[in-house]
N, C-alpha and C positions, 0 to 999 in steps of 0.2 A: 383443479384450477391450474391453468398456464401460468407460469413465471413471468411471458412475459408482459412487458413493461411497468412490473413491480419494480420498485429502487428499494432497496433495505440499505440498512446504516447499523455502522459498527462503529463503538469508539472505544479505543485502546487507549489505557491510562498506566503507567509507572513503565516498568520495565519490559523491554521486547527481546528476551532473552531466553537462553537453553532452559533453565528452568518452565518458564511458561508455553515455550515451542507446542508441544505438543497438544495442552488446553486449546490454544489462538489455532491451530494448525486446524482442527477440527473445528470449532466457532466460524473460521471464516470459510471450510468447503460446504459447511454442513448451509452457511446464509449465500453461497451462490450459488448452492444446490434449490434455493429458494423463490431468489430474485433472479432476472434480466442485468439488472445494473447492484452495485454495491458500492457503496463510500464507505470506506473507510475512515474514517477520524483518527488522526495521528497527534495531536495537539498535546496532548497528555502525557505523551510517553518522553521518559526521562534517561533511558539509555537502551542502545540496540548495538548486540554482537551477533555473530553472525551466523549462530541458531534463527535469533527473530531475523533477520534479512529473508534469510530462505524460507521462514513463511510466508513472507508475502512474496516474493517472488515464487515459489509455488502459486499461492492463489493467484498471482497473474497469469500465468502459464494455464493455470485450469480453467479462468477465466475464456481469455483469447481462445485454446480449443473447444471450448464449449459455446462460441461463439455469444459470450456476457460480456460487460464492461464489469472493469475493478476500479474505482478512482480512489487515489490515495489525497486527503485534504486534511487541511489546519497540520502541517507540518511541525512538528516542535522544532525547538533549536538542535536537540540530539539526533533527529532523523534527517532534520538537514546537512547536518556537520557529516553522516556516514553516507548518505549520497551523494554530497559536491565533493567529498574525498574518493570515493568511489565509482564517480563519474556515472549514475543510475539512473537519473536524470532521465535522459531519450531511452533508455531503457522501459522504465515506469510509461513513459509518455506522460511524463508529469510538467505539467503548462509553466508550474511557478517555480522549478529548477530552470527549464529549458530558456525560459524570457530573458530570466539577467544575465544570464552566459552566451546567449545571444548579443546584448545589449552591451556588456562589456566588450564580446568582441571586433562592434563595429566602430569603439571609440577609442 
C-alpha cells in the first residue's frame, strides 16, 4: 500500500524533552514513514527544551526530503513561548506563528 495521500495524526501530551527525545524521535519517523501528510498535535505539551525541538525539526527536515508534509497544530502555550522566542515560526511554515507577526508588523 502507497503512503500516499494518507494523513496520520500524532498527539504529543506533557513534556517535549531529552528524556522522551528519543521515544517521539522514533513515533514520528516510524508515522511518516507511513503517511504522505502528518499532523502533529502539540496542544498537550507542557514544556519543550531543546532535546524535543530537534525532534521535530528533524522530522521536518525528513519530511521535506522525502517529499511529505509535517504540520504542526493546536500549539500549546509552551510551544509557542519557544518558537516566538526562537523565531521558528517560517521555519516550521507554521500559519499561526507566521499571521500575527505579520499582523503586528503592519500596525
Amino acid at each position: 500500500m502507497s503512503a500516499a495521500g494518507q494523513t496520520g495524526k500524532v498527539a504529543i501530551d506533557g513534556e517535549l524533552n531529552i528524556y522522551r527525545a528519543g521515544d517521539l524521535k522514533t513515533l514520528l519517523q516510524g508515522e511518516l514513514q507511513r503517511c504522505a501528510t502528518l499532523e502533529v498535535d502539540l496542544a498537550g505539551v507542557t514544556e519543550v527544551d531543546s532535546a524535543g525541538l530537534q525532534v521535530l525539526m528533524l522530522a521536518k527536515q525528513t519530511a521535506r526530503a522525502e517529499h511529505r508534509e509535517l504540520r504542526l497544530v493546536g500549539h500549546s502555550p509552551a510551544v509557542l513561548e519557544v518558537f516566538e522566542l526562537l523565531d521558528l515560526g517560517a521555519w516550521f511554515g507554521d500559519a499561526l506563528l507566521i499571521a500575527p507577526r505579520a499582523a503586528a508588523g503592519r500596525a
